[in-house]
C-alpha positions in Angstrom: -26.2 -9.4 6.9 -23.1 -9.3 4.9 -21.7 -5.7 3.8 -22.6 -4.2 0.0 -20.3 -4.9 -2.5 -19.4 -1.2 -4.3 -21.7 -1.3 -6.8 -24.3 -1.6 -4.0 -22.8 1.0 -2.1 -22.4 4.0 -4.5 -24.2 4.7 -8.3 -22.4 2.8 -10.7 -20.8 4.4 -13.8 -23.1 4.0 -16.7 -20.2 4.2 -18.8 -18.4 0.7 -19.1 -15.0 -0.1 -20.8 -13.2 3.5 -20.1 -9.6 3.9 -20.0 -7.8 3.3 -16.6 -4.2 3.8 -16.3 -2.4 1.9 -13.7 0.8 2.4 -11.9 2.3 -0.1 -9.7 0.4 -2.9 -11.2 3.1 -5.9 -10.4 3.0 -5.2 -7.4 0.2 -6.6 -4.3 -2.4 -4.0 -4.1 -1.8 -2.8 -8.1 -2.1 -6.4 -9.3 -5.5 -6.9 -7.2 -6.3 -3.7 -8.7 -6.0 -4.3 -12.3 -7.7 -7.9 -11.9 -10.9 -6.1 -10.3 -10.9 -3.6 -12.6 -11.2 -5.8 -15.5 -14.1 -8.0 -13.7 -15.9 -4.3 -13.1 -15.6 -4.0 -16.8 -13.2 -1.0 -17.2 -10.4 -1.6 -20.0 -6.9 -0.9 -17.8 -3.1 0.0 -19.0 -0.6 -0.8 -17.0 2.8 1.1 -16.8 5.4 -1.3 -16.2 9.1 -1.3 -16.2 11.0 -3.4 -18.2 12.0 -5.2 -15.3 8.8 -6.2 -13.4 8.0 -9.3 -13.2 4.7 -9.0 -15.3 3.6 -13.2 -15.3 0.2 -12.0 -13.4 -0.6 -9.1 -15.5 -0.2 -11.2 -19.0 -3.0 -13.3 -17.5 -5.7 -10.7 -17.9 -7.0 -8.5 -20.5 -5.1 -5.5 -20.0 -2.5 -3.4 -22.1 1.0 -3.1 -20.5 3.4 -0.2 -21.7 6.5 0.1 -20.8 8.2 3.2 -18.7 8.4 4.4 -15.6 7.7 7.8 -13.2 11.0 9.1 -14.0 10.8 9.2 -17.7 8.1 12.3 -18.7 8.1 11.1 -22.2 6.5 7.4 -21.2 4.0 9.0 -18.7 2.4 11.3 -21.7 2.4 8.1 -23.4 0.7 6.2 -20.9 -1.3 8.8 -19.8 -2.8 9.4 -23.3 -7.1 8.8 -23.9 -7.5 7.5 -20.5 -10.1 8.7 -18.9 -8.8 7.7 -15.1 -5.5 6.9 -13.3 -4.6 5.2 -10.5 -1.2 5.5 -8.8 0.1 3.2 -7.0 3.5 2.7 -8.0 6.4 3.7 -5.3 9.4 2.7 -3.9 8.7 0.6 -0.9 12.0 1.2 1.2 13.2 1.4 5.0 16.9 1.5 3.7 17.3 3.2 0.1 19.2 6.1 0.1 17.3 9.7 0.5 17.4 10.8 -3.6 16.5 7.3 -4.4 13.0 7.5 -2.3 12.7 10.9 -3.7 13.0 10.9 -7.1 10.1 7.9 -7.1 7.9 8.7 -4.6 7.8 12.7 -5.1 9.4 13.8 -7.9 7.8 10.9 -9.9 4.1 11.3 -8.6 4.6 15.3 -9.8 5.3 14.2 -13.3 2.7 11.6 -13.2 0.2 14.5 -12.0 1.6 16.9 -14.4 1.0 14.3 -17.1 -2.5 13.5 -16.1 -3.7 17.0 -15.9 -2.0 17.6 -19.8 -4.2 14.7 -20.5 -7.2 16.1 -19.3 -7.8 12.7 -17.0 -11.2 12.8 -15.5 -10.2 11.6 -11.9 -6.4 10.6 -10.3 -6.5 8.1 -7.3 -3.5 8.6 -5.3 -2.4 5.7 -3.0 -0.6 6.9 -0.1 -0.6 5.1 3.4 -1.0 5.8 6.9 2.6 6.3 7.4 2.2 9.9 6.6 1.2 10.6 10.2 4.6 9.5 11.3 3.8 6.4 13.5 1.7 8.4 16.6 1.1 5.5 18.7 -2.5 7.0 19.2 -6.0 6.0 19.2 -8.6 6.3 16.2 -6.1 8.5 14.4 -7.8 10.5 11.9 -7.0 12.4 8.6 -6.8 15.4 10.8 -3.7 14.7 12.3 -1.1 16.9 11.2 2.4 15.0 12.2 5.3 17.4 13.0 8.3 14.4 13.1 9.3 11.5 10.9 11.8 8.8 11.4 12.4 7.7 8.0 12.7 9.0 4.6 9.7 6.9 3.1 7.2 8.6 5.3 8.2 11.4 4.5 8.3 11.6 1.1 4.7 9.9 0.9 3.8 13.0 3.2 5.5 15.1 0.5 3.9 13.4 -2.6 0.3 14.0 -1.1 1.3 18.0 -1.0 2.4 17.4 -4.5 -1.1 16.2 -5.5 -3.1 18.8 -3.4 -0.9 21.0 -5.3 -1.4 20.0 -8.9 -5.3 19.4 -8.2 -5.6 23.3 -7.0 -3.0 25.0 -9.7 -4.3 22.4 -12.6 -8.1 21.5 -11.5 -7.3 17.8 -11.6 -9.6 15.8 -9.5 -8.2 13.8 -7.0 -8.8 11.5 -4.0 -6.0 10.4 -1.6 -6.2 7.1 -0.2 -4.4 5.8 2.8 -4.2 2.3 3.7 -2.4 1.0 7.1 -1.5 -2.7 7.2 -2.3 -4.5 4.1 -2.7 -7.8 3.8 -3.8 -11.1 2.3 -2.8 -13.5 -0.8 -0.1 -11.8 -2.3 1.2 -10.3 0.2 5.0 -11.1 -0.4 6.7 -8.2 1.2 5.0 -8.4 4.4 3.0 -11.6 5.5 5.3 -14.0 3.3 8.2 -12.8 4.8 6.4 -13.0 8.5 5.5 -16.4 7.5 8.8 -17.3 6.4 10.1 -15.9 10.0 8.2 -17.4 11.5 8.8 -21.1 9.9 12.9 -20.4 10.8 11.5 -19.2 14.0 13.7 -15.8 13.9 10.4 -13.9 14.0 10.6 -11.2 16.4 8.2 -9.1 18.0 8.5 -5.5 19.5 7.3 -4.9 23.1 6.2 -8.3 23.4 3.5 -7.9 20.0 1.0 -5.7 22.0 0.9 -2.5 19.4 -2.6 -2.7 16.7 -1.5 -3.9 13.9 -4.3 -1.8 12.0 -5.0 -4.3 9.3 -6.8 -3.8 6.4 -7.8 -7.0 4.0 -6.3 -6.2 0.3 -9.8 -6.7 -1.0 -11.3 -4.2 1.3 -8.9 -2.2 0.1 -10.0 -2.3 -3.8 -13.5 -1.9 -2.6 -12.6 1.6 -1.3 -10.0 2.3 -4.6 -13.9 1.7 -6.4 -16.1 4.1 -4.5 -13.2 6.7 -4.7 -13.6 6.9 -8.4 -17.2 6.4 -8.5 -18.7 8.6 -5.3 -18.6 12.4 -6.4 -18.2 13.6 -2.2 -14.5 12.1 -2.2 -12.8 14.4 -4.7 -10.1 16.8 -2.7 -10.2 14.1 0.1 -8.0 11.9 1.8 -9.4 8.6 3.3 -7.9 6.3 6.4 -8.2 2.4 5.3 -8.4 0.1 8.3 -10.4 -2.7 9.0 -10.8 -0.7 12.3 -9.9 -4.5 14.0 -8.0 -4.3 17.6 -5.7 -7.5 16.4 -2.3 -6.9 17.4 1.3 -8.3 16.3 0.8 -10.8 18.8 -2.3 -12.1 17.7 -1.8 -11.9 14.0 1.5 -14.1 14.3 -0.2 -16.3 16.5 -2.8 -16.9 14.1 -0.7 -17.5 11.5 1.6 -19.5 13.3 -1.2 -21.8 14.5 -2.5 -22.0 10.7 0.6 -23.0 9.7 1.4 -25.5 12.5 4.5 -24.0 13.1 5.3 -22.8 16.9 4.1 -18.9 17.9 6.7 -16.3 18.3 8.5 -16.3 21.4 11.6 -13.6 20.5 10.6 -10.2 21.2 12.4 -7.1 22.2 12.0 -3.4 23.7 10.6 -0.8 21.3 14.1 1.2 22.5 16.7 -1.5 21.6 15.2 -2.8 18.6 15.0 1.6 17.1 18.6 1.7 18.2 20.2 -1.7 16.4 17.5 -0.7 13.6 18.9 3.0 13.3 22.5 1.5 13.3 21.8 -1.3 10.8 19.9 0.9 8.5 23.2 3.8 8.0 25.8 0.2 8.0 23.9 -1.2 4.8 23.6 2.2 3.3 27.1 2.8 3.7 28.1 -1.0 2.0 25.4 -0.1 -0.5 27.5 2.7 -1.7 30.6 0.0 -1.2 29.9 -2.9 -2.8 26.4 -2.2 -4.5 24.6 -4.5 -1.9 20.7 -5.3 -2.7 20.0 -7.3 0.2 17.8 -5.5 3.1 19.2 -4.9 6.3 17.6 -7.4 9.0 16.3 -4.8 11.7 15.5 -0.8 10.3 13.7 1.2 12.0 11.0 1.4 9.5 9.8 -2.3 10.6 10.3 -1.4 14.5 7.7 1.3 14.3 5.5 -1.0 11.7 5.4 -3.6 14.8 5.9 -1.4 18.2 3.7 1.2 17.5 -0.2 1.2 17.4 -1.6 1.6 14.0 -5.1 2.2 14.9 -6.7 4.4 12.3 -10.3 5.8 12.3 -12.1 4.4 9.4 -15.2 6.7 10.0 -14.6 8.9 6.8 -14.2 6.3 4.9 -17.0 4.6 6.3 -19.6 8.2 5.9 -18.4 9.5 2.7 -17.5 7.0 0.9 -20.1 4.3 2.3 -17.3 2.2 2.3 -17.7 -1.3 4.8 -14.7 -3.5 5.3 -16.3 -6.6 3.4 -13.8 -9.1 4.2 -13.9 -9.9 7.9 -10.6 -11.3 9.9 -11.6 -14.7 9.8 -12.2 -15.2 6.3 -9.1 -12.6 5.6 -7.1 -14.6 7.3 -8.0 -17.9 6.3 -8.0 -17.0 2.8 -4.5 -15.5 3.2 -3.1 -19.0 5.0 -4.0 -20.8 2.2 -2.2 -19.0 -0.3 0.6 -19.3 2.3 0.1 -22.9 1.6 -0.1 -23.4 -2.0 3.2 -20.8 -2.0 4.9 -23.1 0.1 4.1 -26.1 -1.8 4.7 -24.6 -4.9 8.4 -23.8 -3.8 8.9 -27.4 -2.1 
């Protein structure tokens, strides 16, 4: 029997064609976001900046306005009659300097917040990620483990930006869910499984430890599903939610797999968890350091943001998710990763 869709799974909202905001919508899990929105019949802004690629989003019927989170004058703007927001704009970074990350991913979700509650918005869906619990290399982690160290500043300020919500929903009465995806993946996915793929086709793909840690995938689509019940199930407001597919795949077997559907050789380079945090740690401060040089944009090729990513087990417990929100990962691994392969495919013919 195949899982409910999330209409199935929670009441629908009577009330069709109310005002979403969007942030983050050029990007993978904001531009799946707005599309199945649109299908689910809710009319969507999109905050963009002027310089986002925005060739996806003119495909659909929604409204894009331009700004950003660090301008408080385009977020009341945005913000304005909608009756929900979604946030999942941030800067993605293993390597930007500390004020950078901060003045997105905290100071930025405060204003957003700030702006939403002066808008009287109905409901504020925060995407975080599992990152927050600062890599523990655990089993079943759940949302009530409390991490006390973190390796890099991206972590951390997601940790930060959570506290800024909790905050704002207690002092404002804005209703929020926080949502917390581990390893996304699947068409679209540029940052992460076209760059793997890529890697992997130049065969300068390398695994830490061999590829034995969980990957703790989650299938973009699956990942929507639950960014649907959050708005629509009542029981999630003032909650944070794990989102993992709850699969025992690891590094290994995802490259393999992806390897072997590309017909390109598996990974064979792999090195110790200690070495690779070490060249990572020193790679990481030498491109900062240029950055402030020469105004350098390219990413260094080992941080230690990516060694934790692939040597440490990201296995998440799903089971909140899974009771409150009645949430079921829809999209099995197969099909996942088959669909996921052949956008890999049409990418790469596209750019032959």
């Amino acid at each position: 029997m195949s899982a409910a869709t999330p209409s199935e799974q929670a009441t629908p909202n009577p009330a069709r064609y109310e005002l979403c905001l969007l942030t983050g919508a050029s990007g993978f899990i904001g531009g799946r976001l707005a599309r199945r929105l649109t299908e689910e019949g809710y009319a969507v802004r999109c905050l963009v900046r002027p310089s986002s690629d925005t060739t996806a989003l003119e495909q659909l019927p929604v409204e894009l306005v331009s700004g950003d989170l660090t301008d408080a004058q385009s977020l009341a703007r945005a913000v304005a009659d909608c009756r929900y927001v979604f946030h999942s704009g941030a800067l993605v970074s293993d390597w930007a300097l500390k004020d950078e990350i901060i003045k997105i991913n905290v100071t930025g979700t405060r204003a957003l917040l700030e702006a939403a509650a002066d808008a009287s918005v109905e409901r504020f869906v925060h995407f975080s990620t599992t990152d927050v619990y600062g890599y523990p290399d655990a089993r079943a982690t759940d949302e009530s483990y409390l991490s006390t160290r973190f390796r890099n500043w991206y972590a951390q300020t997601k940790l930060l930006a959570e506290a800024e919500v909790r905050r704002i929903q207690a002092e404002r009465a804005l209703r929020t869910v926080i949502l917390r995806p581990a390893t996304v993946y699947g068409p679209g996915s540029v940052e992460v499984v076209r760059e793997i793929a890529r890697a992997i086709r130049k065969r300068n793909m390398l695994l830490i430890d061999k590829g034995r840690a969980i990957a703790g995938l989650c299938f973009v689509e699956n990942v929507i599903d639950a960014a649907l019940l959050a708005l629509r199930t009542d029981a999630a407001l003032g909650e944070a939610f794990n989102l993992s597919d709850g699969l025992s795949v690891t590094w290994r077997q995802f490259t393999d797999d992806l390897a072997d559907g590309l017909h390109c050789p598996h990974v064979r380079l792999s090195m110790p968890y200690t070495l690779a945090n070490g060249l990572g740690f020193t790679l990481e401060h030498g491109y900062r350091l240029l950055r402030r040089a020469t105004q350098l944009s390219t990413p260094p090729l080992l941080s230690r943001q990516a060694v934790q990513v692939l040597g440490k087990n990201h296995d998440f417990s799903n089971r909140k998710a899974r009771e409150m929100l009645r949430w079921e990962p829809r999209v099995g691994y197969e099909d996942g990763l088959e669909q996921t392969l052949a956008w890999l495919r049409s990418s790469e013919l596209a750019s032959a």
